[in-house]
C-alpha positions as CSV (number, residue, x, y, z in Angstrom):
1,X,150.6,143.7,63.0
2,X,154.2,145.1,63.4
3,X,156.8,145.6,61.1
4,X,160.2,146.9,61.1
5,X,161.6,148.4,57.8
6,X,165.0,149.1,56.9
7,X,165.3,151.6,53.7
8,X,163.3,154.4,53.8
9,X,163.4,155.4,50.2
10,X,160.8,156.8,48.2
11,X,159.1,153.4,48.0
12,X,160.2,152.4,51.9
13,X,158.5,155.2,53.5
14,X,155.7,155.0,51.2
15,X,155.2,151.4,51.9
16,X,155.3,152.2,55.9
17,X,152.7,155.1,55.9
18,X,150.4,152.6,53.6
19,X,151.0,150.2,56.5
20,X,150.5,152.5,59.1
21,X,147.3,154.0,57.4
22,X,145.5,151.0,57.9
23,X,146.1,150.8,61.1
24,X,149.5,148.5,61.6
25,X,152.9,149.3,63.8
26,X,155.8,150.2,62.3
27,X,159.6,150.4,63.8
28,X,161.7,152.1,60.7
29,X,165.6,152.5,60.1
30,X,167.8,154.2,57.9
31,X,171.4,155.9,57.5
32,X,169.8,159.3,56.5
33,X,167.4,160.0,60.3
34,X,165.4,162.3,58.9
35,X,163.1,159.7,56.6
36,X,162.6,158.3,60.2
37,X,161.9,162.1,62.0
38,X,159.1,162.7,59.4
39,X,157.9,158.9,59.7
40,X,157.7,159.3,63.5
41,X,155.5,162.3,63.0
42,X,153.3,160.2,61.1
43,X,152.8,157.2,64.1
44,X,156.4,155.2,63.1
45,X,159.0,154.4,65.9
46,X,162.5,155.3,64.3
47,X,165.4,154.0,65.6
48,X,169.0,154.9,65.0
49,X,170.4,151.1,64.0
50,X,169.3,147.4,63.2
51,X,170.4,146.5,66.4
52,X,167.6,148.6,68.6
53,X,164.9,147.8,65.7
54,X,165.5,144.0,66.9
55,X,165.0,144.9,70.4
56,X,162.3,147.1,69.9
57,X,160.3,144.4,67.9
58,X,158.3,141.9,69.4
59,X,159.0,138.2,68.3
60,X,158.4,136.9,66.1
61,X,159.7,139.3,64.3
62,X,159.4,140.5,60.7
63,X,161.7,143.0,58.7
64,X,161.3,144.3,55.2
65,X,164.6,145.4,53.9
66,X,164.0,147.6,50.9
67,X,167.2,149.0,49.5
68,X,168.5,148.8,45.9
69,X,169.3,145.4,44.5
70,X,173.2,144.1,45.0
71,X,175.5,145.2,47.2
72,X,173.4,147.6,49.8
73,X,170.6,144.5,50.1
74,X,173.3,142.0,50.6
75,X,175.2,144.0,53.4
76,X,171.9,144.8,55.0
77,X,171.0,141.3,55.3
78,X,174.3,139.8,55.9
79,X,174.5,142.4,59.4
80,X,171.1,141.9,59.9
81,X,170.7,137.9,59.9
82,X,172.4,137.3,62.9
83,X,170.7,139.7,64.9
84,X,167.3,137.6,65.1
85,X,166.4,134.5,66.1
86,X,164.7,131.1,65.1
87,X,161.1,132.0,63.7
88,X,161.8,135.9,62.7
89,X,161.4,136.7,58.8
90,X,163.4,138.9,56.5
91,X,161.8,140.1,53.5
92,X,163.6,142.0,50.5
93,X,161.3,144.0,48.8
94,X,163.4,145.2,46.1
95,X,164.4,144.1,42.7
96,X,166.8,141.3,43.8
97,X,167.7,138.4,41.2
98,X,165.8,135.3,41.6
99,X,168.8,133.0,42.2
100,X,170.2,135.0,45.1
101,X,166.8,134.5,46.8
102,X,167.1,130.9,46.4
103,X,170.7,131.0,47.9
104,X,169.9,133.4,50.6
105,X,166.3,131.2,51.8
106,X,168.9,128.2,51.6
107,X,171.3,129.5,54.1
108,X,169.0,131.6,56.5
109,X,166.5,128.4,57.0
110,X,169.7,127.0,58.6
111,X,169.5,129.3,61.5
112,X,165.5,129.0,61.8
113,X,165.0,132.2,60.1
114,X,162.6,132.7,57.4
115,X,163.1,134.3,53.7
116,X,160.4,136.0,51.6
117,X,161.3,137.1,48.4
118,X,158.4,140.1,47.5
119,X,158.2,141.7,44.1
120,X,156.6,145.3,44.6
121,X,155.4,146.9,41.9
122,X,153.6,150.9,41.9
123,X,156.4,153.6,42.4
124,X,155.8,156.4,43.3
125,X,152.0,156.4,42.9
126,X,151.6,153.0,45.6
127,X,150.9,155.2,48.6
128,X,147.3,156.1,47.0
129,X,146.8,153.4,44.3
130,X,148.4,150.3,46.1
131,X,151.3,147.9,45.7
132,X,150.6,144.7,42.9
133,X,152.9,142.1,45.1
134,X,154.3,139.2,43.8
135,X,155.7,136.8,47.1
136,X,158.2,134.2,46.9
137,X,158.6,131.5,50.2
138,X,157.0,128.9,52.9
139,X,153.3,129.0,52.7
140,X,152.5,129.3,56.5
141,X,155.0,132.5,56.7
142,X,153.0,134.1,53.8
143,X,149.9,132.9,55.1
144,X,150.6,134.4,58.7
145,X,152.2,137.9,57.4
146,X,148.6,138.4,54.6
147,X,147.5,141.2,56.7
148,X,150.7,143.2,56.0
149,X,150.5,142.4,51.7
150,X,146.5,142.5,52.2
151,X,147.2,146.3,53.4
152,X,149.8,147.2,50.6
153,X,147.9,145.8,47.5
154,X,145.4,148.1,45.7
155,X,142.5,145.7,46.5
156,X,139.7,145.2,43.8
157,X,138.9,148.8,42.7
158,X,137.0,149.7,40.6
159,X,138.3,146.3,38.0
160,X,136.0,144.1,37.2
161,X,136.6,140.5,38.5
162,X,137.8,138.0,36.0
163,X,134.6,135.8,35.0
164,X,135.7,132.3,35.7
165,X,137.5,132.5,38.9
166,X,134.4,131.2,40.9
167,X,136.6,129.5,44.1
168,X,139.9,130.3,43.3
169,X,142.0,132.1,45.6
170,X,141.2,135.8,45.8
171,X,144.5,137.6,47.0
172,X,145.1,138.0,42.7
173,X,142.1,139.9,42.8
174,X,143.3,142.4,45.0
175,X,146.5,142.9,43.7
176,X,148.5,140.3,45.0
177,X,150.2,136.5,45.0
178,X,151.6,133.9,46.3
179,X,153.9,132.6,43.1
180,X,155.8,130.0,44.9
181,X,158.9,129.1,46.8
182,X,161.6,131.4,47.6
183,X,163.0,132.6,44.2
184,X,159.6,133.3,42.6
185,X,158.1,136.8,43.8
186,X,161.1,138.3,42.6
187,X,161.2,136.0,39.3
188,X,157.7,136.8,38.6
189,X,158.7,140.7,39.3
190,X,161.7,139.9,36.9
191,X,159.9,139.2,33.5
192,X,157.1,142.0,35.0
193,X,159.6,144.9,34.5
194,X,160.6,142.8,31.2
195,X,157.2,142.8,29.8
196,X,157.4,146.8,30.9
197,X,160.5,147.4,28.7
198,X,158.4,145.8,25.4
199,X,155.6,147.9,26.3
200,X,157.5,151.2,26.7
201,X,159.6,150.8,24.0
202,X,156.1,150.4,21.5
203,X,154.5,153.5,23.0
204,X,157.6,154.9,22.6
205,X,158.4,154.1,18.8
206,X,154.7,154.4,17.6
207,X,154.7,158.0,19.2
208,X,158.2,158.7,17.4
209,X,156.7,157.1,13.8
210,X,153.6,159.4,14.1
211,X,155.9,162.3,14.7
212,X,157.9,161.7,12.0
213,X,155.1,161.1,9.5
214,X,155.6,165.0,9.4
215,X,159.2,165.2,8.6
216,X,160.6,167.7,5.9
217,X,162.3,164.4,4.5
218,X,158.8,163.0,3.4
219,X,157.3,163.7,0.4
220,X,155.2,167.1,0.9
221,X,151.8,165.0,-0.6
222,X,152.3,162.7,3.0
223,X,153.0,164.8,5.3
224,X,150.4,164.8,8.0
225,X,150.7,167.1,10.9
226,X,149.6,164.6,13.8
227,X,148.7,166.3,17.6
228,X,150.6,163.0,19.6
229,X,149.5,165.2,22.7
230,X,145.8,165.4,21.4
231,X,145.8,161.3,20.4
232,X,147.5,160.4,23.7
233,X,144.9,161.8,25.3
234,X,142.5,160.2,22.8
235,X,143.2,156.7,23.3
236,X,143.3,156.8,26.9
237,X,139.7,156.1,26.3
238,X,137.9,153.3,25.1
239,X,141.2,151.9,23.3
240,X,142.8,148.2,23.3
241,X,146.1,150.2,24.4
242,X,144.8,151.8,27.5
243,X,147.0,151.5,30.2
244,X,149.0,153.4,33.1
245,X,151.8,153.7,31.0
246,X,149.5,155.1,28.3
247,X,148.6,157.9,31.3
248,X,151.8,158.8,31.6
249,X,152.3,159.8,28.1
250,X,149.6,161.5,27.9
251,X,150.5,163.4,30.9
252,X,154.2,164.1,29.7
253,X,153.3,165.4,26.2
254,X,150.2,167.5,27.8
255,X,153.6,169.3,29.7
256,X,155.7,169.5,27.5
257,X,154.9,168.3,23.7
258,X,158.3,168.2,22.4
259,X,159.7,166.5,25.4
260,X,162.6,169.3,25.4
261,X,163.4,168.5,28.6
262,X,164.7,164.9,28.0
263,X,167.7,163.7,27.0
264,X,166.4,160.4,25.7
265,X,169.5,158.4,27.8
266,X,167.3,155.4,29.0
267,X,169.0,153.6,32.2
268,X,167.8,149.9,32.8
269,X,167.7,148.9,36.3
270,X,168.9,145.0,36.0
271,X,165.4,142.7,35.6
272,X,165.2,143.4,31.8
273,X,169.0,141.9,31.7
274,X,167.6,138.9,34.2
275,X,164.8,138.7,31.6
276,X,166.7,138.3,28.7
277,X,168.9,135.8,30.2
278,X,165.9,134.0,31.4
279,X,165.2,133.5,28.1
280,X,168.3,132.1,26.7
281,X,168.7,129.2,29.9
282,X,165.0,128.3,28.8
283,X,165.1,128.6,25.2
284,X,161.9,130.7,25.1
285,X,162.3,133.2,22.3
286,X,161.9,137.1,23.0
287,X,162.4,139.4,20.0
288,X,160.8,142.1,22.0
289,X,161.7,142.3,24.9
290,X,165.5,141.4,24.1
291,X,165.4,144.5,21.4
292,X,163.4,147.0,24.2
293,X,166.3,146.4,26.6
294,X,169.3,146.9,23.5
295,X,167.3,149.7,23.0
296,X,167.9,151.4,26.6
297,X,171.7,150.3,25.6
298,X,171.7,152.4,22.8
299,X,170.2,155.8,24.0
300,X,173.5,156.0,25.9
301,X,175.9,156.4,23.2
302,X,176.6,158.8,20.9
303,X,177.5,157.2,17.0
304,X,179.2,154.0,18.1
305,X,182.2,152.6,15.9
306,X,179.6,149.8,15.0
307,X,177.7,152.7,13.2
308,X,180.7,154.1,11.9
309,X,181.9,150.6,10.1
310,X,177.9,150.5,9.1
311,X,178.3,154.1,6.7
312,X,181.9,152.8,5.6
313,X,180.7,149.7,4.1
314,X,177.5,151.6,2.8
315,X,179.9,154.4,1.1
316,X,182.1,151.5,-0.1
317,X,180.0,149.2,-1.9
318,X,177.0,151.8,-2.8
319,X,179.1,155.2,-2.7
320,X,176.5,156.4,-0.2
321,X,177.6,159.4,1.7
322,X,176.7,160.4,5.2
323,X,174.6,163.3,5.2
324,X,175.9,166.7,5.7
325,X,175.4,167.6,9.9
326,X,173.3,170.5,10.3
């Protein structure tokens, strides 16, 4: 099949050489020509606007627009729209919030034109290991477009198949889904990166609690000198928290065990905000996750005049100082 796509980011490009690996067409666009030199090197056809990727693409035409989430997705689309005609698809393959999907699907059905809304989830690491996709929109346009999301997605691997799914559709096996209408790849991709936030944030305090167990501040008979390098790398194996995300620890702390060259300032990239907001419109209670994504708030600042109230009351009512900086 043949695809044009507009963004040719780290995950863009990837996605187009995974494309073009297995053997699909790809016309590619972006501000910066030389992610589109190296691309044409590699079998794409880069072209200098939206305009000549329309005329260069054979109807009915498909275009994957994968630029950050917000304002570059919604100018992209907006120029793009009227460009194509009845029966051409757009799909936005970034991290765009659920609702706007629905309200972009809404007003491009109008002209004929079709809206997928496709969570992509794999990084930097997709171009070898696969994209897990989670697709939002009109059955018969997924349906049509599966060779394109059958070529991203990892496939089976080397995972076992879930016993008891005997009949059931298979794309989930290899990586990827249909979750519903317009609105729902990206929701499904939304509490994804929320459940990521909980998981990151346990690694990340049960790593900190083991390194701490060795503090000068606890008692000398409980001190225990713990390797978190060494048990990393232990429980990659064989252990109910084995996971990618376990990988990459292990990997981080096998470079560089004290981590010295991290700040520890967390940025959060809008789906765990979604996530938690989610959660208050349906009244689902989320400890974790809600605390993971405060969290990310809070390895930005310095003290905070919250903290500062915080020692004040504690020196007032208890006479407990602040201890002495080092």
């Amino acid at each position: 099949m043949e695809l044009g796509m507009i963004g040719l980011g780290r995950m863009g490009a990837n996605l187009v050489r995974r494309l073009l690996r297995a053997g699909h067409a790809a016309v590619v666009f972006d501000k910066d020509p030389s992610p589109g030199a190296a691309l044409t090197r590699e079998g794409a056809h880069a072209v200098p606007s939206m305009q000549e990727m329309v005329v260069a693409l054979g109807k009915p035409r498909t275009i994957w627009v994968m630029l950050p989430a917000g304002a570059a997705t919604e100018t992209a689309i907006a120029a793009l729209a009227p460009l194509l005609s009845a029966g051409d698809t757009i799909i936005d393959g970034g991290n765009t919030f659920w609702k706007d999907d629905i309200r972009r699907a809404r007003d491009l059905s109008a002209s004929g034109i079709h809206y997928l809304d496709v969570g992509t989830s794999g990084g930097v690491h997709g171009l070898v290991r696969g994209y897990c996709l989670m697709i939002g929109g009109d059955k018969a346009v997924v349906e049509r477009l599966d060779p394109i999301f059958r070529a991203l997605a990892p496939g089976l691997g080397e995972i076992e198949r879930t016993m008891g799914r005997d009949g059931r559709d298979d794309r989930p096996a290899q990586g990827y889904i249909h979750a519903g209408r317009a609105g729902a790849g990206h929701f499904v991709k939304m509490i994804h990166n929320g459940i990521e936030y909980g998981m990151m944030q346990a690694f990340a305090e049960g790593f900190d609690i083991m390194r701490n167990i060795g503090a000068a501040t606890m008692p000398e008979e409980h001190r225990l000198d713990l390797n978190v390098a060494d048990i990393a790398e232990t429980w990659r194996r064989g252990s109910v928290v084995t996971s990618w995300l376990l990988d990459l620890t292990a990997q981080a702390l096998a470079d560089d065990e004290n981590l010295d060259s991290y700040s520890g300032h967390v940025d959060d990239s809008g789906e765990g905000r979604w996530t938690v907001q989610a959660a208050v419109e349906t009244a689902t209670p989320a400890e974790v996750l809600t605390s993971a994504l405060y969290t990310r708030f809070r390895s930005r600042k310095e003290h905070t005049f919250a903290e500062k109230i915080l020692s004040a009351m504690r020196k007032g009512f208890g006479g407990h100082a602040e201890p002495k900086k080092p």
